[in-house]
C-alpha positions as CSV (number, residue, x, y, z in Angstrom):
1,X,60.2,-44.0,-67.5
2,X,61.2,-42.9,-64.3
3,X,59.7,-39.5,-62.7
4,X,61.4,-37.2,-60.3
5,X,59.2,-36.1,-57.0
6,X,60.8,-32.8,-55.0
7,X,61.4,-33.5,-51.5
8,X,61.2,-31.3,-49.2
9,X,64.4,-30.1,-46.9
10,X,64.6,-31.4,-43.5
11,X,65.5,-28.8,-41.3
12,X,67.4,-30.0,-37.7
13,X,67.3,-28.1,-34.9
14,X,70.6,-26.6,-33.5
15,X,72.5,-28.6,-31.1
16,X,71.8,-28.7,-27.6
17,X,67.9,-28.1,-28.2
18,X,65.5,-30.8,-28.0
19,X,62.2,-31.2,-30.4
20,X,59.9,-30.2,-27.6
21,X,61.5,-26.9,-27.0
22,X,61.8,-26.3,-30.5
23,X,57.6,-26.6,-30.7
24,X,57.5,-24.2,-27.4
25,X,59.6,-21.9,-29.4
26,X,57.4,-21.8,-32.4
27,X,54.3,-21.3,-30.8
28,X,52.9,-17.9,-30.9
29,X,52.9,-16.1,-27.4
30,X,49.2,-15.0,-26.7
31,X,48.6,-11.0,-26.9
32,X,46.8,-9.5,-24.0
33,X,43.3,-8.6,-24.3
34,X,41.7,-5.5,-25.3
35,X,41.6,-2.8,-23.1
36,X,39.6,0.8,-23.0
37,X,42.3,3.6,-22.5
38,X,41.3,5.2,-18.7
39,X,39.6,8.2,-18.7
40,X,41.5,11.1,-17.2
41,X,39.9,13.9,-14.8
42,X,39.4,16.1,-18.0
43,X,38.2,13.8,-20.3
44,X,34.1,13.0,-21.3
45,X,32.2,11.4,-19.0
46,X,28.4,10.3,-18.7
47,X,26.8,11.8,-15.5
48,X,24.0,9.7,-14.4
49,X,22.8,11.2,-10.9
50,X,20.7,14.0,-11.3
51,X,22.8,16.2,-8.9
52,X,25.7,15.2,-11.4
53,X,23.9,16.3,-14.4
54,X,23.2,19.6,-13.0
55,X,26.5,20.0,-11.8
56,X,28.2,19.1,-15.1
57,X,29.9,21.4,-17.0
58,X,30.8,21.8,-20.7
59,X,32.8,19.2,-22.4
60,X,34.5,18.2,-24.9
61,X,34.5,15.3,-26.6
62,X,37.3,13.0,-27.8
63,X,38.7,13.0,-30.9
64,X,36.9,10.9,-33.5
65,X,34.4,11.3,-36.2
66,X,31.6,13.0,-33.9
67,X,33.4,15.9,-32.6
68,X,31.9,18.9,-30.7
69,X,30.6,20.4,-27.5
70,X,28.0,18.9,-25.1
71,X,26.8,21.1,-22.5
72,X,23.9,20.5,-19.8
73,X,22.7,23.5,-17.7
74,X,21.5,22.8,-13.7
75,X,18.3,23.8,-15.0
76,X,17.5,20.0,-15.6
77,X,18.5,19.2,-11.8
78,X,16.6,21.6,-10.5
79,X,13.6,20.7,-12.2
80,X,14.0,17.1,-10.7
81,X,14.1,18.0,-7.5
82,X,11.7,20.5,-7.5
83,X,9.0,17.2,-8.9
84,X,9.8,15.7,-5.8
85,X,9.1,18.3,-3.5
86,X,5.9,19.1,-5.1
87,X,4.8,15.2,-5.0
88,X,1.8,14.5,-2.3
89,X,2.4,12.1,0.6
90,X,2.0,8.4,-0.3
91,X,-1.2,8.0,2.4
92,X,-2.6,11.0,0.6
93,X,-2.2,9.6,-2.5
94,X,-3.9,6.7,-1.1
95,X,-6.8,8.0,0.0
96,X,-5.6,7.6,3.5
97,X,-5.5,10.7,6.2
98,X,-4.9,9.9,9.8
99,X,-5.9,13.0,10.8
100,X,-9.0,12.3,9.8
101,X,-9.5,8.8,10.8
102,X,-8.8,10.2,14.0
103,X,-11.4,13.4,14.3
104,X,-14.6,10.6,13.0
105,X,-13.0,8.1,15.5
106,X,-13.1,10.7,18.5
107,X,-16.6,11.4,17.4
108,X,-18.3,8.0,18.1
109,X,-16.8,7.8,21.3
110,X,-19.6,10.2,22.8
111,X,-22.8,8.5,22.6
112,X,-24.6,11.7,23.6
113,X,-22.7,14.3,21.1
114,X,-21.8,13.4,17.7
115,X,-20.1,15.7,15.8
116,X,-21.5,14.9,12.1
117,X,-19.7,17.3,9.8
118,X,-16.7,15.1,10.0
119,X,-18.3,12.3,8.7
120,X,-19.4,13.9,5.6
121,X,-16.6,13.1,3.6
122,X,-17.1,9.5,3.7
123,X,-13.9,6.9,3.9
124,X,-12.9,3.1,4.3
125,X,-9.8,3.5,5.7
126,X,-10.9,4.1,9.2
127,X,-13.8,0.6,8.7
128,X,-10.6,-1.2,7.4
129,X,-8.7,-0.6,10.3
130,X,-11.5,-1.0,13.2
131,X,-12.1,-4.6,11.3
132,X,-8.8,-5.6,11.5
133,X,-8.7,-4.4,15.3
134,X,-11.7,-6.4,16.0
135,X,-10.5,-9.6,13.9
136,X,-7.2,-9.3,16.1
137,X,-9.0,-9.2,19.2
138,X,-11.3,-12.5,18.8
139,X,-8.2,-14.0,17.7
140,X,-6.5,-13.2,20.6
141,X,-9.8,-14.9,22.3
142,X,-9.2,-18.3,20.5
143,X,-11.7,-17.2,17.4
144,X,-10.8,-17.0,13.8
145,X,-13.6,-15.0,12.3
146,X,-12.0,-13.0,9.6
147,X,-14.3,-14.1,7.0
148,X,-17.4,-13.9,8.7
149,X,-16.9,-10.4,10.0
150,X,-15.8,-9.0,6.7
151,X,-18.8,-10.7,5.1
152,X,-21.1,-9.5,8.1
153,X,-19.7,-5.9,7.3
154,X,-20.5,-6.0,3.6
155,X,-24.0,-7.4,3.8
156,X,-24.9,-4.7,7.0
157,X,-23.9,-2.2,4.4
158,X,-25.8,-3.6,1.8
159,X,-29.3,-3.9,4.2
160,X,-28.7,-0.2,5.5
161,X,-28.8,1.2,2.0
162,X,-31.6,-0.9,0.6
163,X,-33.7,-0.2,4.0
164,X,-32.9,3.5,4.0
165,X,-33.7,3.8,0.3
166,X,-36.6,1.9,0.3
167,X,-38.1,4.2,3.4
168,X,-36.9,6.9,1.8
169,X,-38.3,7.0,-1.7
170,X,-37.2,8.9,-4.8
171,X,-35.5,11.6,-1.7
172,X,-33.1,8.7,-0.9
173,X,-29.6,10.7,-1.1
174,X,-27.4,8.0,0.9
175,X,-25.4,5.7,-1.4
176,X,-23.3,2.6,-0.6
177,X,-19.7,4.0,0.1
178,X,-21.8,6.1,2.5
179,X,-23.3,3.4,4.1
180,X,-20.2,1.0,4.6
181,X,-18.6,4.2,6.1
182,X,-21.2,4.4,8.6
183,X,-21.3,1.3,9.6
184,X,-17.4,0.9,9.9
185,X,-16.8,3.5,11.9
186,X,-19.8,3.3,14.4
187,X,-18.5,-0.5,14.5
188,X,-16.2,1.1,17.4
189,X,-18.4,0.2,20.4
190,X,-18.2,-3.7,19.4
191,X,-14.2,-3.7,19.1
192,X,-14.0,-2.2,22.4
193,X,-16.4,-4.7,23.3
194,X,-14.2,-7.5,21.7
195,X,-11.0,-6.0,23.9
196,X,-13.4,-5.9,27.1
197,X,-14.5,-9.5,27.4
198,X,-10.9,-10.7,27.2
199,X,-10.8,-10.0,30.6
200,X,-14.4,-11.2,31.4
201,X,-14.1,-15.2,32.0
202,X,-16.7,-17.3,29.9
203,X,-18.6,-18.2,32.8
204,X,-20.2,-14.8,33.9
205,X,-22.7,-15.0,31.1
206,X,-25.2,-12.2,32.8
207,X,-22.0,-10.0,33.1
208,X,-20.9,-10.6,28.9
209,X,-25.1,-10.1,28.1
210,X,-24.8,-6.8,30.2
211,X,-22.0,-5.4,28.6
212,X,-23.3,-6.7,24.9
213,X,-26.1,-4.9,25.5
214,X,-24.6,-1.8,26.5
215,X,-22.6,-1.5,24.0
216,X,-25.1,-2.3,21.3
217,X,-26.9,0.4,22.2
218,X,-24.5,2.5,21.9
219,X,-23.3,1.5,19.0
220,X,-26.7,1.6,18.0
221,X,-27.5,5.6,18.5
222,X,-24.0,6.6,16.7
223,X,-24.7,4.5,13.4
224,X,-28.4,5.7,13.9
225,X,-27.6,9.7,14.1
226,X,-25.2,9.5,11.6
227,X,-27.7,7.9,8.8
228,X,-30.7,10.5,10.0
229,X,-27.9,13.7,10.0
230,X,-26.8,12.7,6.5
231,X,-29.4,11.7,4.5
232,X,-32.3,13.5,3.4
233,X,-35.6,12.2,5.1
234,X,-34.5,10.6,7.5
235,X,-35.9,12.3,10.5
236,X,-39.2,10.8,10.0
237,X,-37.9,7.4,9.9
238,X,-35.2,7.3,12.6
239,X,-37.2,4.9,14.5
240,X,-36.9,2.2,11.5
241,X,-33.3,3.4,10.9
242,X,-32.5,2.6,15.0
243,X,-34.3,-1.1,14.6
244,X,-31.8,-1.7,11.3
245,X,-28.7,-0.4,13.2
246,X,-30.2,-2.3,16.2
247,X,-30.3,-5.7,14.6
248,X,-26.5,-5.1,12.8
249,X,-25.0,-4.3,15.7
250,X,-26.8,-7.2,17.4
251,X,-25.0,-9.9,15.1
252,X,-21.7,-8.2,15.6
253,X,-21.8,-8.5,20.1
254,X,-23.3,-12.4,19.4
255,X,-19.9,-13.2,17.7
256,X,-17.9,-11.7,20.9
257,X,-20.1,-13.0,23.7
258,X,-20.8,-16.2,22.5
Protein backbone atom coordinates (compact mmCIF):
# COMPACT_ATOMS: atom_id res chain seq x y z
CA UNK A 1 0.00 0.00 0.00
CA UNK A 2 1.42 2.94 -1.21
CA UNK A 3 1.21 6.45 0.81
CA UNK A 4 1.09 9.88 -0.58
CA UNK A 5 3.64 12.59 1.12
CA UNK A 6 2.71 16.54 0.09
CA UNK A 7 5.50 18.30 -1.36
CA UNK A 8 6.00 21.46 -1.05
CA UNK A 9 5.92 24.13 -4.12
CA UNK A 10 9.09 25.26 -5.45
CA UNK A 11 8.95 28.76 -5.95
CA UNK A 12 11.66 30.32 -8.84
CA UNK A 13 12.64 33.54 -8.76
CA UNK A 14 11.70 35.90 -11.68
CA UNK A 15 13.94 36.12 -14.59
CA UNK A 16 16.80 38.22 -14.67
CA UNK A 17 17.44 37.94 -10.71
CA UNK A 18 19.95 35.71 -9.32
CA UNK A 19 19.60 33.56 -5.95
CA UNK A 20 21.86 35.89 -4.08
CA UNK A 21 19.84 38.91 -4.72
CA UNK A 22 16.81 37.21 -4.05
CA UNK A 23 18.36 36.43 -0.21
CA UNK A 24 19.40 40.33 -0.02
CA UNK A 25 15.89 41.03 -0.91
CA UNK A 26 14.41 39.02 1.79
CA UNK A 27 16.38 40.13 4.43
CA UNK A 28 14.86 42.51 6.79
CA UNK A 29 16.41 46.09 6.56
CA UNK A 30 17.59 47.05 10.18
CA UNK A 31 15.34 49.95 12.00
CA UNK A 32 17.28 52.71 13.56
CA UNK A 33 17.73 52.88 17.16
CA UNK A 34 15.78 54.43 19.75
CA UNK A 35 15.95 57.94 20.11
CA UNK A 36 14.63 60.50 23.08
CA UNK A 37 12.48 63.23 21.22
CA UNK A 38 14.76 66.76 21.88
CA UNK A 39 13.60 68.87 24.33
CA UNK A 40 12.39 72.28 23.15
CA UNK A 41 13.10 75.81 24.94
CA UNK A 42 9.68 75.33 26.75
CA UNK A 43 9.69 72.03 27.62
CA UNK A 44 10.89 70.39 31.49
CA UNK A 45 14.16 70.41 32.23
CA UNK A 46 16.31 69.36 35.36
CA UNK A 47 18.37 72.45 36.70
CA UNK A 48 21.40 71.31 38.40
CA UNK A 49 23.55 74.55 39.24
CA UNK A 50 22.40 76.23 42.13
CA UNK A 51 22.15 79.63 40.27
CA UNK A 52 19.87 77.53 37.86
CA UNK A 53 17.67 76.35 40.49
CA UNK A 54 17.10 79.70 41.84
CA UNK A 55 16.54 81.03 38.56
CA UNK A 56 14.10 78.41 37.46
CA UNK A 57 10.76 79.13 36.92
CA UNK A 58 7.45 77.17 37.00
CA UNK A 59 6.91 74.32 34.74
CA UNK A 60 5.09 72.11 33.37
CA UNK A 61 5.47 68.82 32.84
CA UNK A 62 4.98 66.56 29.85
CA UNK A 63 2.12 64.77 29.14
CA UNK A 64 2.05 61.27 30.79
CA UNK A 65 0.66 59.66 33.80
CA UNK A 66 2.39 62.09 36.40
CA UNK A 67 1.13 65.35 35.35
CA UNK A 68 1.28 68.70 37.23
CA UNK A 69 3.23 71.73 38.16
CA UNK A 70 6.81 71.94 39.64
CA UNK A 71 7.90 75.11 40.94
CA UNK A 72 11.23 76.08 42.86
CA UNK A 73 11.50 79.55 44.38
CA UNK A 74 15.24 81.49 44.45
CA UNK A 75 14.95 81.11 48.02
CA UNK A 76 16.96 77.74 47.77
CA UNK A 77 19.86 79.62 45.76
CA UNK A 78 20.13 82.15 48.03
CA UNK A 79 20.38 79.98 50.90
CA UNK A 80 23.45 78.29 49.11
CA UNK A 81 25.24 80.98 48.58
CA UNK A 82 24.68 82.70 51.62
CA UNK A 83 26.44 79.08 53.42
CA UNK A 84 29.30 79.89 51.57
CA UNK A 85 29.73 83.32 52.52
CA UNK A 86 29.28 82.58 56.11
CA UNK A 87 32.02 79.54 55.94
CA UNK A 88 35.35 80.44 57.99
CA UNK A 89 38.71 80.51 56.09
CA UNK A 90 40.32 77.07 55.51
CA UNK A 91 43.68 78.20 57.88
CA UNK A 92 41.07 79.18 60.43
CA UNK A 93 39.42 76.18 60.33
CA UNK A 94 42.71 74.68 60.68
CA UNK A 95 43.88 76.11 63.56
CA UNK A 96 46.28 78.14 61.58
CA UNK A 97 46.41 82.26 61.80
CA UNK A 98 49.41 83.96 60.24
CA UNK A 99 48.68 86.90 61.89
CA UNK A 100 49.43 85.43 64.84
CA UNK A 101 52.36 83.28 63.98
CA UNK A 102 53.66 86.49 63.09
CA UNK A 103 52.93 88.84 66.45
CA UNK A 104 54.68 85.59 68.86
CA UNK A 105 57.50 85.43 66.10
CA UNK A 106 58.21 89.31 66.27
CA UNK A 107 58.29 88.76 70.05
CA UNK A 108 61.36 86.46 70.44
CA UNK A 109 63.31 88.50 68.29
CA UNK A 110 63.96 90.98 71.34
CA UNK A 111 65.92 89.21 73.82
CA UNK A 112 65.47 92.14 76.27
CA UNK A 113 61.48 92.75 75.80
CA UNK A 114 59.06 89.99 75.37
CA UNK A 115 55.81 90.67 74.89
CA UNK A 116 54.01 87.62 76.72
CA UNK A 117 50.31 88.12 76.28
CA UNK A 118 50.66 86.86 72.73
CA UNK A 119 51.83 83.80 73.73
CA UNK A 120 49.06 82.95 75.89
CA UNK A 121 46.97 81.32 73.45
CA UNK A 122 49.36 78.53 72.84
CA UNK A 123 49.86 76.97 69.03
CA UNK A 124 51.99 74.48 66.91
CA UNK A 125 51.73 75.99 63.82
CA UNK A 126 54.30 78.51 64.26
CA UNK A 127 56.97 75.27 66.04
CA UNK A 128 55.93 73.31 62.84
CA UNK A 129 57.06 75.89 60.62
CA UNK A 130 60.39 77.16 62.46
CA UNK A 131 61.27 73.13 62.36
CA UNK A 132 60.85 72.83 58.99
CA UNK A 133 62.96 76.20 58.43
CA UNK A 134 65.65 74.80 60.50
CA UNK A 135 65.51 71.06 58.82
CA UNK A 136 65.83 73.07 55.37
CA UNK A 137 68.70 74.96 56.44
CA UNK A 138 71.07 71.90 57.68
CA UNK A 139 70.01 70.37 54.63
CA UNK A 140 71.16 73.00 52.60
CA UNK A 141 74.49 72.46 54.91
CA UNK A 142 74.92 68.72 53.68
CA UNK A 143 72.87 67.35 56.97
CA UNK A 144 69.75 65.33 56.95
CA UNK A 145 68.49 65.66 60.47
CA UNK A 146 64.73 65.63 60.14
CA UNK A 147 64.29 62.87 62.48
CA UNK A 148 66.51 63.83 65.12
CA UNK A 149 65.30 67.39 65.42
CA UNK A 150 61.66 66.42 65.50
CA UNK A 151 62.51 63.80 68.14
CA UNK A 152 64.87 66.39 70.03
CA UNK A 153 61.75 68.81 69.95
CA UNK A 154 59.33 66.28 71.36
CA UNK A 155 61.53 65.05 74.23
CA UNK A 156 62.66 69.04 75.22
CA UNK A 157 58.93 69.37 75.50
CA UNK A 158 58.42 66.47 77.49
CA UNK A 159 61.64 67.41 80.12
CA UNK A 160 60.31 71.20 80.41
CA UNK A 161 56.93 69.97 81.57
CA UNK A 162 58.02 67.17 83.89
CA UNK A 163 60.92 69.70 85.32
CA UNK A 164 58.53 72.56 85.70
CA UNK A 165 55.87 70.36 87.34
CA UNK A 166 57.96 68.64 89.48
CA UNK A 167 59.47 72.25 90.89
CA UNK A 168 56.34 73.43 90.89
CA UNK A 169 54.15 71.08 92.92
CA UNK A 170 50.40 70.78 93.12
CA UNK A 171 50.53 74.89 91.70
CA UNK A 172 51.99 73.48 88.43
CA UNK A 173 49.48 75.23 85.83
CA UNK A 174 51.71 74.58 82.60
CA UNK A 175 50.65 71.63 80.53
CA UNK A 176 52.24 69.93 77.51
CA UNK A 177 50.71 71.76 74.32
CA UNK A 178 52.07 74.75 76.41
CA UNK A 179 55.34 73.52 76.71
CA UNK A 180 55.93 72.38 72.97
CA UNK A 181 54.67 75.89 72.18
CA UNK A 182 57.34 77.40 74.10
CA UNK A 183 59.84 75.65 73.11
CA UNK A 184 59.00 75.87 69.23
CA UNK A 185 58.72 79.24 69.05
CA UNK A 186 61.79 80.35 71.24
CA UNK A 187 63.55 77.61 68.85
CA UNK A 188 63.95 80.95 66.60
CA UNK A 189 67.51 81.98 67.79
CA UNK A 190 68.89 78.36 66.60
CA UNK A 191 67.27 78.56 62.95
CA UNK A 192 68.77 81.82 62.53
CA UNK A 193 71.78 80.25 63.81
CA UNK A 194 71.43 77.32 61.29
CA UNK A 195 71.06 80.16 58.26
CA UNK A 196 74.20 82.00 59.83
CA UNK A 197 76.90 79.37 59.75
CA UNK A 198 76.12 78.66 56.14
CA UNK A 199 78.27 81.37 55.45
CA UNK A 200 80.74 80.61 58.33
CA UNK A 201 83.40 77.93 56.72
CA UNK A 202 83.98 74.75 58.98
CA UNK A 203 87.30 75.77 59.83
CA UNK A 204 86.75 78.89 62.09
CA UNK A 205 85.59 76.71 64.97
CA UNK A 206 86.23 79.67 67.77
CA UNK A 207 84.03 81.81 65.42
CA UNK A 208 80.87 78.87 65.04
CA UNK A 209 81.48 78.32 69.34
CA UNK A 210 81.03 82.15 69.55
CA UNK A 211 78.02 82.50 67.67
CA UNK A 212 76.50 79.07 69.33
CA UNK A 213 76.85 80.54 72.32
CA UNK A 214 75.33 83.70 71.62
CA UNK A 215 72.56 82.51 70.37
CA UNK A 216 71.98 79.92 73.08
CA UNK A 217 71.70 82.37 75.32
CA UNK A 218 69.41 84.12 73.76
CA UNK A 219 67.44 81.51 73.01
CA UNK A 220 67.87 80.67 76.39
CA UNK A 221 66.15 83.97 78.27
CA UNK A 222 63.11 83.92 75.63
CA UNK A 223 62.06 80.19 76.37
CA UNK A 224 63.05 81.06 80.03
CA UNK A 225 60.63 84.29 80.42
CA UNK A 226 57.99 82.81 78.74
CA UNK A 227 57.82 79.53 81.15
CA UNK A 228 58.15 81.98 84.46
CA UNK A 229 55.45 84.72 82.79
CA UNK A 230 52.92 81.85 82.18
CA UNK A 231 52.94 79.51 84.76
CA UNK A 232 52.15 79.92 88.24
CA UNK A 233 55.27 79.72 90.57
CA UNK A 234 57.62 80.06 88.55
CA UNK A 235 59.33 83.17 89.74
CA UNK A 236 61.02 81.40 92.47
CA UNK A 237 62.39 78.86 90.31
CA UNK A 238 63.49 80.77 87.18
CA UNK A 239 67.01 79.91 87.85
CA UNK A 240 66.25 76.01 87.46
CA UNK A 241 63.90 76.86 84.59
CA UNK A 242 67.01 78.97 82.73
CA UNK A 243 69.47 75.69 83.45
CA UNK A 244 66.53 73.39 81.57
CA UNK A 245 66.10 75.89 78.65
CA UNK A 246 69.98 76.17 78.86
CA UNK A 247 70.76 72.58 78.28
CA UNK A 248 67.70 72.24 75.31
CA UNK A 249 68.93 74.88 73.60
CA UNK A 250 72.46 73.56 74.01
CA UNK A 251 71.66 70.25 72.06
CA UNK A 252 69.90 72.17 69.31
CA UNK A 253 73.48 74.77 68.40
CA UNK A 254 75.68 71.12 68.83
CA UNK A 255 73.64 69.80 65.74
CA UNK A 256 74.47 73.22 63.68
CA UNK A 257 78.05 73.76 64.73
CA UNK A 258 79.26 70.55 64.67
Amino acid sequence: MTKDFPIPPVVFPPSGSSPATANVQQRRVPTAPYQPPRSSPGSFSIPFMPSEIGSSVATSTPAGPFRGKISSSSSFGRGVSASFEDEEPLLDELGIHPDQIWKKTRSILNPFRINQTVHKDSDLSGPIFLYLALCLFQLLAGKIQFGVILGWVVVSSIFLYIVFNMLAGRNGNLNLHTCTSLVGYSLLPVVILSAVSLFVPQGAGPVRFVLGAAFVLWATRACSNLVVSLADGGEEHRGLISYACFLIYTLFSLLVIF
